[in-house]
Each structure stands twice: as C-alpha cells, then as structure tokens.
C-alpha positions as CSV (number, residue, x, y, z in Angstrom):
1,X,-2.1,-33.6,-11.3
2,X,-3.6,-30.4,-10.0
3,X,-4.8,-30.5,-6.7
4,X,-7.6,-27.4,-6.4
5,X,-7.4,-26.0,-9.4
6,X,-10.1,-28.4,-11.0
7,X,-12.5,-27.2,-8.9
8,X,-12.3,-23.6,-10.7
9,X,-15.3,-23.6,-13.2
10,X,-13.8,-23.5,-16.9
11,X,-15.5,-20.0,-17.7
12,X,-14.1,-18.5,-15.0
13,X,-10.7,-19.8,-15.8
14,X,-10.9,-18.9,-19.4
15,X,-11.8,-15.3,-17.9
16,X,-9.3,-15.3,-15.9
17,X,-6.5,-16.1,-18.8
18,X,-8.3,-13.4,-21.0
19,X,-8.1,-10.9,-18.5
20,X,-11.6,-10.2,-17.6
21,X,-11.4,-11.5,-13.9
22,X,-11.2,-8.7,-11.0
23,X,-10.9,-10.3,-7.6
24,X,-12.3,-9.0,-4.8
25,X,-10.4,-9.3,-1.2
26,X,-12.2,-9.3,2.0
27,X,-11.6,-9.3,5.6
28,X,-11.1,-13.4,5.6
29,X,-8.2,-12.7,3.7
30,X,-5.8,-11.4,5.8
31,X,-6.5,-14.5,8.2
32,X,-3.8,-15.9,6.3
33,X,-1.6,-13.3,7.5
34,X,2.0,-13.9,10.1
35,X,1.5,-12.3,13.6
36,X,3.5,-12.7,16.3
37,X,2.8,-15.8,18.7
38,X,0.0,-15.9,20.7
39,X,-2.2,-13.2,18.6
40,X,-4.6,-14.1,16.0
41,X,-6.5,-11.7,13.4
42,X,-9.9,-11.0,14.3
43,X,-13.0,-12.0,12.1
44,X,-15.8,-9.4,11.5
45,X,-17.9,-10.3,14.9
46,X,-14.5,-10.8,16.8
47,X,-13.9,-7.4,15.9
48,X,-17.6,-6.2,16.6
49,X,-17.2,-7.9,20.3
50,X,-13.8,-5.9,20.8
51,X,-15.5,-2.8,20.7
52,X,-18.5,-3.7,22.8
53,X,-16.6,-4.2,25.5
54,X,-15.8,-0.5,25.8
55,X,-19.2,0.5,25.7
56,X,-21.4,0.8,28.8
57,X,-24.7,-1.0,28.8
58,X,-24.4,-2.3,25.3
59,X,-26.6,-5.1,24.6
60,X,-24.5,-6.5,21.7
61,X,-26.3,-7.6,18.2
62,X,-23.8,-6.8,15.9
63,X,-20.7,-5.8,14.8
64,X,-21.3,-2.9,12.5
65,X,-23.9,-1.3,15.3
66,X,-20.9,-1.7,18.0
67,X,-18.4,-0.1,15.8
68,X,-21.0,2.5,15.0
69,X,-21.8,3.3,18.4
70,X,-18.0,3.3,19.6
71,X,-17.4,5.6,17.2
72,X,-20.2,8.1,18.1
73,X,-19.1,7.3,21.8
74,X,-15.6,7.9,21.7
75,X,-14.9,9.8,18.4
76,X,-13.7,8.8,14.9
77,X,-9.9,8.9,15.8
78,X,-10.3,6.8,18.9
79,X,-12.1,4.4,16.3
80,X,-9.3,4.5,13.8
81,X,-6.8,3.8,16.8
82,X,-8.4,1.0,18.3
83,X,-8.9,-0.8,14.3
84,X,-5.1,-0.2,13.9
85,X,-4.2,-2.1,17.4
86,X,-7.3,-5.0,16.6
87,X,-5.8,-5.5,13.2
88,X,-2.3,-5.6,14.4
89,X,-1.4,-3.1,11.9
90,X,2.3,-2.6,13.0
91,X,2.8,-6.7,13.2
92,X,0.8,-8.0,10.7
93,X,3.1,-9.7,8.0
94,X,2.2,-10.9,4.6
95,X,2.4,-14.9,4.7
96,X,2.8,-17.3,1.7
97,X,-0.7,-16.9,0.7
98,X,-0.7,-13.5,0.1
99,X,2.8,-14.0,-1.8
100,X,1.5,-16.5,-3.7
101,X,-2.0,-14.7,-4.6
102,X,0.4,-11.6,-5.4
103,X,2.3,-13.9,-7.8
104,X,-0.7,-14.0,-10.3
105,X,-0.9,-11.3,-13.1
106,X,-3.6,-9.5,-12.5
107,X,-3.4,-5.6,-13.3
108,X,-6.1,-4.9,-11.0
109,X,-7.4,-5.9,-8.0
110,X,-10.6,-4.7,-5.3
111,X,-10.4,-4.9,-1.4
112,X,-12.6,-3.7,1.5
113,X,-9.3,-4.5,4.0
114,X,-8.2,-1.4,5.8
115,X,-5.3,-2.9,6.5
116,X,-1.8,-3.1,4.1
117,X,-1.1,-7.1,3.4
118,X,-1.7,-6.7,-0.2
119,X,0.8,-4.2,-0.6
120,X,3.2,-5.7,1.2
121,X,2.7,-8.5,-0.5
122,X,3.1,-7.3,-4.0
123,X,6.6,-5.4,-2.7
124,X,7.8,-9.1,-1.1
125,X,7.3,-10.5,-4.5
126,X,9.2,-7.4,-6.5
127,X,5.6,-5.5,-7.6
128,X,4.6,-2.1,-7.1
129,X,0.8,-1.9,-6.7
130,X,-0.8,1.6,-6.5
131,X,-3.6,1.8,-4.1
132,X,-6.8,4.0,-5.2
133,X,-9.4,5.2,-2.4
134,X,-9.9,8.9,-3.5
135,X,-11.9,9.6,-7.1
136,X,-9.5,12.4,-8.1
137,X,-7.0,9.4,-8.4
138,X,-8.7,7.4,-10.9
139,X,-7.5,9.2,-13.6
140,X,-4.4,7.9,-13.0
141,X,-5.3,4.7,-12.6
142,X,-6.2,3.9,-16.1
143,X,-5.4,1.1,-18.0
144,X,-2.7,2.6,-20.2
145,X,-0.5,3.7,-17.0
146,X,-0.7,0.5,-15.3
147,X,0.2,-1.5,-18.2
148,X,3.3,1.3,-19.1
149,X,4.2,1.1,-15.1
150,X,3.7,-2.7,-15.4
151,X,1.9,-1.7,-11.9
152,X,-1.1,-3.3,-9.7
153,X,-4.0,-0.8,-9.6
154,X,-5.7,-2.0,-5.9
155,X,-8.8,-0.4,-5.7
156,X,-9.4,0.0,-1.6
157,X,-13.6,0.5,-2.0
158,X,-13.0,1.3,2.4
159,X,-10.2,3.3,2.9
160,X,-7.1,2.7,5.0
161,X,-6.1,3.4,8.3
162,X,-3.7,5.8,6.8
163,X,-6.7,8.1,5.6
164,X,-9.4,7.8,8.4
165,X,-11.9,10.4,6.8
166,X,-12.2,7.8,3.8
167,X,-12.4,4.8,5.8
168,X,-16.0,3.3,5.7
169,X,-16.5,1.4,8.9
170,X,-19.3,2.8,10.6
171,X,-23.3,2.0,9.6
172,X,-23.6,6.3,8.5
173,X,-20.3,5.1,6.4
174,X,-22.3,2.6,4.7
175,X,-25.7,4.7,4.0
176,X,-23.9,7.5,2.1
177,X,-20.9,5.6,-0.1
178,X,-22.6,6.1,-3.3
179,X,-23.4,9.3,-2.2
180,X,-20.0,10.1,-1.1
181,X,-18.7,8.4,-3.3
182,X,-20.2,8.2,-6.8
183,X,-17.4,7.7,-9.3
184,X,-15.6,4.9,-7.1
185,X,-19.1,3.1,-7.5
186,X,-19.4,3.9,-10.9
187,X,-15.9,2.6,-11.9
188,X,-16.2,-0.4,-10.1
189,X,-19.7,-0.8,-12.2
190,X,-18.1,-0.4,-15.7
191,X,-15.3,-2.7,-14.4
192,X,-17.8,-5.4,-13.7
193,X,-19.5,-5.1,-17.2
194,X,-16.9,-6.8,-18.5
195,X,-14.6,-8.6,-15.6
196,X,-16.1,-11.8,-13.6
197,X,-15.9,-10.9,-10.1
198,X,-14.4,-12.7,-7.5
199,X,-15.0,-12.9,-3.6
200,X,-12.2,-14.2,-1.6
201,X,-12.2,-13.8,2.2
202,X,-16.0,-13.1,2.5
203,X,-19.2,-14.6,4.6
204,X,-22.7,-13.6,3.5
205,X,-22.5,-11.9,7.0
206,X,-20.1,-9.6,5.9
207,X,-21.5,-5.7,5.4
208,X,-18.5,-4.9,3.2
209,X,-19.8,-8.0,1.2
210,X,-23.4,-6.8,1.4
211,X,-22.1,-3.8,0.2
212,X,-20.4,-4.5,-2.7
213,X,-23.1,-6.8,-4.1
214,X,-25.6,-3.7,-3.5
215,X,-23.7,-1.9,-6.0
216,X,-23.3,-4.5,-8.5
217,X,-26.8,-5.0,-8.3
218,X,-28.2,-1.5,-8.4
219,X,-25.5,-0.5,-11.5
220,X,-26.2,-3.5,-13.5
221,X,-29.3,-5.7,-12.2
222,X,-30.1,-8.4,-14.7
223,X,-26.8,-7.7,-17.2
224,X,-23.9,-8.2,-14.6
225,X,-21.8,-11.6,-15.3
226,X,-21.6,-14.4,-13.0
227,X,-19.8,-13.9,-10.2
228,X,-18.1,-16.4,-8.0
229,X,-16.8,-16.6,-4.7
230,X,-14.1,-18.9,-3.2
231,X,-15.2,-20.8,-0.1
232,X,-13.3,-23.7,1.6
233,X,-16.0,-26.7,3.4
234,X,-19.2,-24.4,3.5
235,X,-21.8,-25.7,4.1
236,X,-25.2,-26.9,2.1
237,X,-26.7,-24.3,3.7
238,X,-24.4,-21.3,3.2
239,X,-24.2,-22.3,-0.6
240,X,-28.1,-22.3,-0.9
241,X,-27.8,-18.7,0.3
242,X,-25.4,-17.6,-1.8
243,X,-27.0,-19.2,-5.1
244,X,-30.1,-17.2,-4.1
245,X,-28.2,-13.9,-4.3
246,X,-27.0,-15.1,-7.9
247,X,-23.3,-16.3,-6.4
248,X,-21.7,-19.1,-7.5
249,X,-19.9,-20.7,-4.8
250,X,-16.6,-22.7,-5.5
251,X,-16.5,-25.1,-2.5
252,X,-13.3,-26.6,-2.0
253,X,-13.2,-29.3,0.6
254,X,-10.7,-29.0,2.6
255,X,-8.9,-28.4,6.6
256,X,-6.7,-25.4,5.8
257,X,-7.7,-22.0,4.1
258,X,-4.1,-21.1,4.2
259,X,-3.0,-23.9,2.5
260,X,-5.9,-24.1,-0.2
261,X,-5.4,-20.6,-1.0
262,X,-1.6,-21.0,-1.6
263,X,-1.8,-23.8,-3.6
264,X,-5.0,-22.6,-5.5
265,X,-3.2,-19.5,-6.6
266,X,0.0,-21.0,-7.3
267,X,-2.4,-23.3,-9.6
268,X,-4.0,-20.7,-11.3
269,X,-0.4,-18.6,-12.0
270,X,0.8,-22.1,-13.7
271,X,-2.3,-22.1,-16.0
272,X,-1.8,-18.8,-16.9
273,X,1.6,-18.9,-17.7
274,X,1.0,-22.7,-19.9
275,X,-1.9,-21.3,-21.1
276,X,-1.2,-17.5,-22.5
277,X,0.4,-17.9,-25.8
278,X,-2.4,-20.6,-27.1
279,X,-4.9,-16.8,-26.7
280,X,-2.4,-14.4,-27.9
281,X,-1.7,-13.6,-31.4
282,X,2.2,-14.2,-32.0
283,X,3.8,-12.3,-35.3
284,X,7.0,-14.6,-35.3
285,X,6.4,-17.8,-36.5
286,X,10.0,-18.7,-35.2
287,X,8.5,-17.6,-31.6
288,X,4.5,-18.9,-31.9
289,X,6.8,-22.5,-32.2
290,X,8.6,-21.9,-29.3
291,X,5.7,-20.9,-27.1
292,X,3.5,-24.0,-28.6
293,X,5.9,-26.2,-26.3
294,X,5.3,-27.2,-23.2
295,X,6.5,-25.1,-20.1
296,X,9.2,-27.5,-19.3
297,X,10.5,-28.1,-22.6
298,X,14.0,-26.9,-23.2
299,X,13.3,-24.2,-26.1
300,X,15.5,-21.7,-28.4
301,X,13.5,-18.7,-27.1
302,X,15.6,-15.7,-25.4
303,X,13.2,-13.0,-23.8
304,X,14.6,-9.4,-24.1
305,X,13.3,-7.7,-21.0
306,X,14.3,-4.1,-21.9
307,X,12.7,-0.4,-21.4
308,X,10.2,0.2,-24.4
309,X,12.7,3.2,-25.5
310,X,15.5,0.8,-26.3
311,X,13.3,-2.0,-27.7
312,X,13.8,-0.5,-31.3
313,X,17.9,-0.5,-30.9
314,X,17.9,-3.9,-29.6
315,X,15.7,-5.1,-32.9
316,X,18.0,-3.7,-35.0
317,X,21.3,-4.2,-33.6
318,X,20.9,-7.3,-30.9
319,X,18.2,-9.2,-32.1
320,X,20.3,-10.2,-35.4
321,X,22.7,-11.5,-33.2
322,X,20.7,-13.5,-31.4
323,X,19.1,-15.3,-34.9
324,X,22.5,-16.0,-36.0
325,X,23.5,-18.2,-32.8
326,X,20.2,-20.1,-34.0
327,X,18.0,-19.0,-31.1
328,X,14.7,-17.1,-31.4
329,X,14.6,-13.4,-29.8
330,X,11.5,-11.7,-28.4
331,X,10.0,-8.7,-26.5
332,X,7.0,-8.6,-25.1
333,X,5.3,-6.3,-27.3
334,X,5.0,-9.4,-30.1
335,X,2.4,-10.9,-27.9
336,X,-1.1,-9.6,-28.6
337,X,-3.6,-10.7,-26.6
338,X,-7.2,-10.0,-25.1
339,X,-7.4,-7.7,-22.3
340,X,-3.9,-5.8,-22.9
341,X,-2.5,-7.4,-19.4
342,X,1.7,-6.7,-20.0
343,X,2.7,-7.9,-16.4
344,X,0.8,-11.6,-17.7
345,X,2.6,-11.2,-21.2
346,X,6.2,-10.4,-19.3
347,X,5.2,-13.5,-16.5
348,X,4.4,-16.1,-19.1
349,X,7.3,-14.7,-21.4
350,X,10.3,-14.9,-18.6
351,X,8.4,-18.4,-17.3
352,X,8.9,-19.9,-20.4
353,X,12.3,-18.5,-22.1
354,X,15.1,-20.4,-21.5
355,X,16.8,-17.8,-22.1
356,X,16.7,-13.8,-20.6
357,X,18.7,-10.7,-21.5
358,X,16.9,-8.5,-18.5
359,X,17.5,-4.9,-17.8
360,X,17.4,-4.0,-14.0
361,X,16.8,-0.4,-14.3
362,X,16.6,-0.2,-10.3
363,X,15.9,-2.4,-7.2
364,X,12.8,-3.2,-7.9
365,X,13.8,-4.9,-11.1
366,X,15.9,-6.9,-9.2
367,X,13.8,-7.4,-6.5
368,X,11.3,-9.0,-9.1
369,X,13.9,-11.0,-11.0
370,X,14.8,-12.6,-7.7
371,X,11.4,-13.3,-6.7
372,X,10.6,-15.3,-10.2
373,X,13.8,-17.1,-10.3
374,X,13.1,-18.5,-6.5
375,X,9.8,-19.6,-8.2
376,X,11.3,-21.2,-11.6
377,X,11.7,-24.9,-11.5
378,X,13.3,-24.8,-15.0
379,X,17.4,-23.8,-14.9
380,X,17.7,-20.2,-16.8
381,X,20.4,-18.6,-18.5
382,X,19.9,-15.0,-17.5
383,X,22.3,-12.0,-18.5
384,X,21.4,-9.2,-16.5
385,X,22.0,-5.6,-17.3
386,X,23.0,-3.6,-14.2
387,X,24.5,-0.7,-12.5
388,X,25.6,-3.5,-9.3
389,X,27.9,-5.5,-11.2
390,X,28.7,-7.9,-8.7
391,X,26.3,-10.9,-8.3
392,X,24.0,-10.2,-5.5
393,X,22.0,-13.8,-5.9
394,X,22.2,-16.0,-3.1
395,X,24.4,-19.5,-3.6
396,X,20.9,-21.8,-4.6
397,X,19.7,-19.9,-7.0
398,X,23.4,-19.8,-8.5
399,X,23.2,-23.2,-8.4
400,X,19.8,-23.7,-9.8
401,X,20.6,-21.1,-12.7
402,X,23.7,-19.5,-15.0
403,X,23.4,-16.1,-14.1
404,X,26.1,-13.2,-15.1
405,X,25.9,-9.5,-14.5
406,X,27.3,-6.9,-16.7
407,X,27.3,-3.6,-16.1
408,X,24.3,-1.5,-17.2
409,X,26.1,1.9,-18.0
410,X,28.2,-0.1,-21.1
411,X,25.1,0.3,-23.6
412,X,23.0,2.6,-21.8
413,X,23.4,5.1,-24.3
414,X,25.2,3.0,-26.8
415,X,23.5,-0.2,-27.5
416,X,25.3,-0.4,-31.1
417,X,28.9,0.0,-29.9
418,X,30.7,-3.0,-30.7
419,X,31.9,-3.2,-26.4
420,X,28.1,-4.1,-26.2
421,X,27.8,-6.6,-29.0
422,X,30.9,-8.3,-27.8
423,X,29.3,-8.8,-24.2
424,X,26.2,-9.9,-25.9
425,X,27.8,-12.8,-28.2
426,X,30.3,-13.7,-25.1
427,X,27.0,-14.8,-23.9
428,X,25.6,-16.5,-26.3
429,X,28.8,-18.5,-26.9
430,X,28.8,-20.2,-23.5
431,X,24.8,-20.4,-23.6
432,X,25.0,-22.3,-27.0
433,X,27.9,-24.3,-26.0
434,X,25.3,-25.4,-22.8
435,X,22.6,-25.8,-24.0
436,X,23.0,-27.5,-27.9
437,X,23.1,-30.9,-26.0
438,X,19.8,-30.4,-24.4
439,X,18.0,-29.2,-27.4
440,X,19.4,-31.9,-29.4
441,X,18.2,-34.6,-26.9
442,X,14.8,-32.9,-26.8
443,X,13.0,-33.8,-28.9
444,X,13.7,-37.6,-27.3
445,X,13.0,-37.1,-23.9
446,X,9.6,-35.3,-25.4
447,X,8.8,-38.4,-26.7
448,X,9.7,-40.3,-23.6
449,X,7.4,-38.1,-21.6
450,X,4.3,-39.0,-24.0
451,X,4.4,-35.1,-25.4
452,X,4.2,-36.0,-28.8
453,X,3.3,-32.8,-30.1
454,X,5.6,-31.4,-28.6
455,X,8.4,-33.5,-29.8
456,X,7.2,-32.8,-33.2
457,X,7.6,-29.4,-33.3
458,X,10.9,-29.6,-31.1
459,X,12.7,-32.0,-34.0
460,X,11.3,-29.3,-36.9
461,X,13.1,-26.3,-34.7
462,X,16.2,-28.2,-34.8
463,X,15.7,-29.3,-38.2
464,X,15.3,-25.6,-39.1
465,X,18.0,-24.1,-37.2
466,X,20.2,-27.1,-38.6
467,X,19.6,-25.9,-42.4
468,X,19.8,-22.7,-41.5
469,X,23.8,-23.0,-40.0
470,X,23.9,-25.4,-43.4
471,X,22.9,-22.3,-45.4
472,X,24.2,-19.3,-43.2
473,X,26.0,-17.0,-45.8
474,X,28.3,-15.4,-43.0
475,X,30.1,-19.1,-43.4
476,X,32.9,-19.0,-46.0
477,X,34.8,-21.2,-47.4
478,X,32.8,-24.3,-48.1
479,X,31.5,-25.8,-51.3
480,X,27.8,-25.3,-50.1
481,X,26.1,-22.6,-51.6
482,X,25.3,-20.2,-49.1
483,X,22.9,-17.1,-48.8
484,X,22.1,-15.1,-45.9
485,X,18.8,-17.2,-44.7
486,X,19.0,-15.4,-41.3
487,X,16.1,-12.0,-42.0
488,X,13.7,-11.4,-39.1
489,X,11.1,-9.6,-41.0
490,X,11.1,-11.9,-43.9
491,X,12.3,-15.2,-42.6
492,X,13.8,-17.6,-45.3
493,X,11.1,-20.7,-44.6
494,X,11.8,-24.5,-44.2
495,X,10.8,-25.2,-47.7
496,X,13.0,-22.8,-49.2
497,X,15.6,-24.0,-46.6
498,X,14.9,-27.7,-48.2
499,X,15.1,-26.4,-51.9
500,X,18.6,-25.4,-51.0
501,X,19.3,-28.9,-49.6
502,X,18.3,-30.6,-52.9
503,X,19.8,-28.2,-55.1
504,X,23.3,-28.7,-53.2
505,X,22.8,-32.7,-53.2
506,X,22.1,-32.8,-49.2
507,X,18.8,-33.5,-50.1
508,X,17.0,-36.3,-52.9
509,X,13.9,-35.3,-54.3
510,X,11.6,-38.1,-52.6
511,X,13.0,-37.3,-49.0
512,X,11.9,-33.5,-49.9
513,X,8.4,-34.8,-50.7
514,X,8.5,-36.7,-47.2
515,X,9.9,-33.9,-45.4
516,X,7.1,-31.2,-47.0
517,X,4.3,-33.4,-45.6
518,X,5.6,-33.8,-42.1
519,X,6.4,-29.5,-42.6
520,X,2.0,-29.3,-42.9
521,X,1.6,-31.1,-40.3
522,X,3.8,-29.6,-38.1
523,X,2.6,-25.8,-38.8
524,X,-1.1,-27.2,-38.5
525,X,-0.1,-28.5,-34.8
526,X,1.9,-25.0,-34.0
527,X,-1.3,-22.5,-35.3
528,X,-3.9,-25.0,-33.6
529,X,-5.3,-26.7,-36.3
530,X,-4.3,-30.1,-35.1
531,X,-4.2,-31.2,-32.0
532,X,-3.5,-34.5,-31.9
533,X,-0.9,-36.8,-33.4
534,X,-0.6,-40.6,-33.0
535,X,2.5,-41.8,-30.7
536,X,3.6,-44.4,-34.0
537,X,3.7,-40.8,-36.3
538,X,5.2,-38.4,-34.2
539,X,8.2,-41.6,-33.3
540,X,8.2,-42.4,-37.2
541,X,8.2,-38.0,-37.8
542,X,11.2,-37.4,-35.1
543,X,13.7,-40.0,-35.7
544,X,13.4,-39.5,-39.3
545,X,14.6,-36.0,-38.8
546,X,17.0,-36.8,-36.2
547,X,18.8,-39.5,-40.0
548,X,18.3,-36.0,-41.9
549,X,20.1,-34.2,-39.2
550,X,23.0,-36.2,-39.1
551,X,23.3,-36.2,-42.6
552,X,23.1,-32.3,-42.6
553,X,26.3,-32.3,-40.7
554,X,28.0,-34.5,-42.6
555,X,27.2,-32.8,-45.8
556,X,28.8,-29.7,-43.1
557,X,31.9,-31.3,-42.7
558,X,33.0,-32.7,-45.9
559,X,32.4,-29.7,-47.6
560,X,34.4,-27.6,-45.8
C-alpha cells in the first residue's frame, strides 16, 4: 500500500503524469541536505539572525531587512561571502531526498535556493540539469533542446552564489525583479498557464515565497491553476492562511520531512512509471500489450536505448531480429504522449522492459544506467553498448541483474555488419533460453497474485508468440505450412495466426470460435475498453490457452 502518496490530490497527480506540474524548491528544501556533524542548515530567520549579529545597534525585525542592511553596511561581496559560509556551500551534500526528488521525470524545475543541491543531485543520480538565471539563456532553454538533450532545465528565479550581481537577496533585490528582470517573470507566467505549481520547502513567511506568488498573481490573477504546496504537520492555522491566498495545502502528518519527502517522491516516480503508457498513444499493438501489464510482470518487451541517428538502422536491421526470437522491440519515439516529456517516456520505458539493448555514449550514460539499475526491483537483462568493455558494475547489481558489455566501436558505424548481428542474437539466445520459463509460468503466478487482467493478456502474448514460431517461415522442413508471419509494419494478427491453425488441422473450427471471443476481449482489456474481468473468466480464459499451447507444440514436434 502507498504510504503518502494518497494524500496527493488526484488532479494534481493526473497533472503531474501529463506533464503539466512545475515544482517549485525553496529554502526548506535543502534542510534535507548532509553536512558535516555538528552543523545544521539555517532556516530563513536563522539566517536573518546570522547577519544581525554583525551589525551595530540593530534592533532585529526581520530577516530580509538584516540582510539588506548588512549588505549596505558591508558591501555586496561581503554579503555573498558570508551566504556561502551560512549555507555551507563547500559541505553541503545532496542527501536521499534530493536523490530521490531528482529521480522523478520532470524536464523542468523552479528554485529560489542560491545554493547547488539540485544539481548535485541530478549528477548523483546520472542527469544533467542546465541551470537558467540570465534571460539571454532562455532561448536555449526551450522545450525542444531539453527533450533532444534529455536534460533538466532548473530555472534559479535568485541567482547563485556563483553570479552575485544576479542574486536577489536584498529588499532593493526584491522591488526591482520584474523590472530587472522582465522575461524571467514572463516565462515563468506562460509556464504557469498551463503547469500546476508546486511549493516544496516554503513558509508563508518566506519573501522568496511572497515573491513568487506576486508574480503569478499579477501575470495571471483570476486564470492561474490551482497551485499546491507540500507541507508536513502544519497547523490549522497555517493552512487557513494559505487557503486565503488561493493555496492548496497538502498536509501530511508526520515526524520527519526528510523521510516524507523521500518516500513521497519515490511514490510519485512509481506512479509515473505504472501509470505512463495507460496516457500515451502506443503504434505497436505487440508493445501497447506489453505496457498494459503490470510493472512487475515478466514481459517480452526489449527497450532499444540508442542515439536518434541510429534509431532508423536499428528498425531496419535489429529490430527484425529481435521479432523473430518472439520478443517485442521498442524505442522511445513510439510513445506519444501529452506534454512531449522524453526523460518520463525513457524512465517508464527502461522501468518496465525486461529487456535493454542501451547505448552508453559517455559516462554519463553510464552513470544513469547505474543509478536506475540500483533502483530496479525487477532482474534485467541489459546489453550495453560501450567503449569500456569490461564490466564496471559492482558485485550486487551483477547479482541482482544479467548484464554483458560489448564494445561500442563494433557497430558504431556499421550497425548492419553481420559482427553486429551476431553479438546481437548471441544475446538473445541466452536471454530466451532464461527467460521462456518465466513467461511461460506467467501468466499463473498473475493469477495467483489476483491480476487477472493481467494474466489475460499475458496467456494471449504467449499464445501469439506460440503460433507465430508454429508459423515462422524461416523454419524448414516440417509439414506445417509456413509463411513469414514475423512483419513489424503490418503484423500478421492472431486471427489470421488461428486461420492457419485450422487450415493445418492444429486447430477445429469450434475451438476457433472460442478462441476469437476470448481474442475481443482481450484487445478490449489492452486499449481500455474493459477493465474488469471476473476471477472464474480470466481462470477459465488462461488455462484454456495454456491446453491450446500444449497442443501447439505437439502439432511442432510431430511434424517435423
């Protein structure tokens, strides 16, 4: 069962799967960061107090008036100085919240932190995000490079301490941003028109908070969405004031932030992942059954994780290969779905396939590989494509998954040379001979587990892949009449596969009739149209397949 998750409203989730979510980080955040013992991250008055303490005379009231007045005091770079020591900028580490918020797919991201935990955390988990603070760089930043890059645009509204003349810290800072600042404002404007925000790691107390709402407030008024903010035991009176400013606040009872926040994101990257494929439009039908199984499910689906300039070689001369060992090849580009988000296609693509062919082009590919397979419950059979041929996994994720490096330069230019294609059914031989048992006892154990959906379309895939090996033309011979039934583009279907069962005497005529009807339901329960199917049909539905199965391979054997 899901611990915080439920407490996430269901329009902000289905936001959030359809890409129309943009968090926004603030100072509370990077509480959850690793410091050294004995030092602690400041919160916004902490940090206030620091700096009163250096001023003479200073009746205190509050913390953007003592950094203001420091800074006129002592001059801006004595105020940049002192933020880098407060916020322990050289010891600050990103913990497991900020690896597991970095986790989750989103392409872009807002902060107010000066300080660099998000990055970090992005690079810890094999990401590159690319931070924007100057208007000349949102150019740049558009949609259609960050998908290409498969990058993290993180929009820093204040600055960094690595560019004090943009940092916005002071109360003159705050006055003239949307001065300054005008496109920043406005892109963060027509960002909110159509993404939810939400607040993590922000008190109504916050300026950079007060801020940021000003903005959404003056661009839009009356037409921005709902926006949320994430708040762990607040009290009555806190969420009274933020409903009054049009927040909704998600109040999560609880001890630990650190642990709420890990879990919560970890939640919401599971949900994404299960989720994705029921909103994306899928062009194989081979594939749309694959994804329609649950995330544990053992499955016939091999993701191809390849450069976009060497997915049209790989359709044409690795793909076909792949079909005829009876599993179902896809890129990421056959997933269409709302809000154009690849690094959630690529996530919920390598989550799910039980198979990966993955090209590490450099480090960083590796890097990420490493960081999902330490995540993955479910044992992978990964072939990865690299210039380090030797395996550079530790021991437990050898153990936990099959994982064999060949080297990248084979195919780099030469993806049809029969070296290649050799390496590439090598493979597949020893993944088949693994994993046949698994599939074959899957649609069983689906059964066992009350997935009975699920175990309905897993008996049709084997039933399918069964009459296609029946039928393969490549197989001579045999007494069957054979045809080549293995086509991508036009994909011989499981009625025609069933006409050729009758027609060779594998099949009788009323069996067919049973067979067709199970066929509807089956496609109705992998497009959506059903949902539901009884426990005594989907047992009745699955062994029955599993009689026509074995007689499938006996109708194999004798006629050979």
């Amino acid at each position: 069962m899901t611990k915080y998750i439920q407490f996430i409203p269901k329009p902000l989730l289905e936001d959030i799967l359809n890409n129309r979510c943009i968090p926004i980080i603030g100072a509370g955040f990077s509480l959850n960061c690793e410091l050294p013992k004995g030092k602690k991250m400041p919160l916004w008055e902490d940090l206030g107090k620091s700096f009163s303490e250096d001023l003479i005379d200073y009746p205190y009231s509050n913390a953007l008036d003592a950094i203001s007045a420091y800074s006129f005091e002592y001059s801006r770079s004595k105020l940049v100085e002192k933020l880098s020591q407060l916020l322990f900028v050289a010891d600050s580490k990103p913990s497991n919240v900020h690896k597991s918020f970095c986790r989750v797919p989103f392409d872009i991201v807002c902060t107010t932190n000066f300080d660099f935990l998000l990055e970090k955390g992005y690079d810890n988990v094999g990401k590159y995000c690319l931070p924007i603070m100057d208007e000349e760089q949102l150019s740049i930043g558009s949609n259609q490079l960050i998908n290409y890059y498969k990058n993290v645009l993180l929009l820093k509204l204040h600055g960094d301490l690595h560019h004090p003349n943009r940092i916005v810290a002071t109360e003159q800072d705050y006055d003239s941003f949307l001065e300054n600042f005008p496109l920043i404002s406005t892109y963060l404007a027509n960002l909110l028109i159509t993404r939810t925000p939400l607040f993590i790691g922000y008190s109504l107390e916050d300026a950079d908070f007060r801020q940021v709402w000003q903005i959404i407030s003056n661009r839009l008024g009356e037409l921005r969405r709902p926006a949320y903010v994430l708040s762990v035991g607040a009290k009555h009176a806190a969420v009274n004031r933020y409903k009054r400013r049009g927040v909704n606040v998600i109040n999560i009872n609880a001890k630990s932030y650190a642990e709420v926040f890990e879990t919560l994101f970890e939640e919401i990257r599971e949900y994404w992942i299960e989720n994705l494929p029921s909103k994306s439009f899928v062009f194989n039908e081979q594939t749309l059954a694959e994804l329609s199984l649950p995330v544990d499910a053992t499955n016939r689906l091999c993701y191809v994780a390849v450069p976009y300039s060497s997915i049209s070689l790989y359709r044409s001369y690795i793909f076909p290969i792949i079909e005829d060992y009876g599993f179902s090849p896809v890129s990421s580009d056959e997933l269409v779905m709302q809000g154009d988000n690849i690094t959630a296609r690529e996530t919920a693509l390598i989550e799910r396939a039980d198979m990966i062919i993955f090209d590490a082009e450099d480090d960083k590919s590796l890097n990420e590989i490493r960081n999902i397979l330490e995540k993955r419950q479910k044992p992978l059979y990964l072939l990865v494509l690299s210039s380090k041929t030797a395996n550079g996994f530790d021991t437990k994720l050898n153990g936990n998954h099959n994982i064999r490096f060949v080297d990248r330069n084979i195919y780099l230019n030469n993806i049809e040379s029969e070296e290649f294609t050799n390496v590439i059914e090598e493979w597949l031989t020893q993944v088949s001979e693994n994993i046949m048992i698994d599939l074959t006892n899957e649609p069983e154990r689906l059964l066992g587990k009350q997935e009975y959906k699920a175990a309905v379309i897993s008996a049709f895939t084997l039933l399918e892949s069964e009459l296609r090996k029946l039928f393969d033309g490549n197989t001579v011979g045999t007494t069957i009449k054979r045809i080549k039934v293995f086509n991508r583009h036009i994909p011989m279907s499981i009625l025609a596969l069933l006409n050729l069962a009758v027609e060779n005497g594998v099949l009788d005529e009323v069996s067919k009739s049973d067979v067709e009807k199970w066929v509807s339901l089956r496609n109705k329960l992998v497009h959506g149209q059903e949902h539901v199917i009884s426990q005594r049909d989907a047992s009745k539905m699955v062994r029955s397949v599993n009689q026509l199965i074995g007689n499938l391979k006996q109708a194999a054997s004798t006629s050979e």
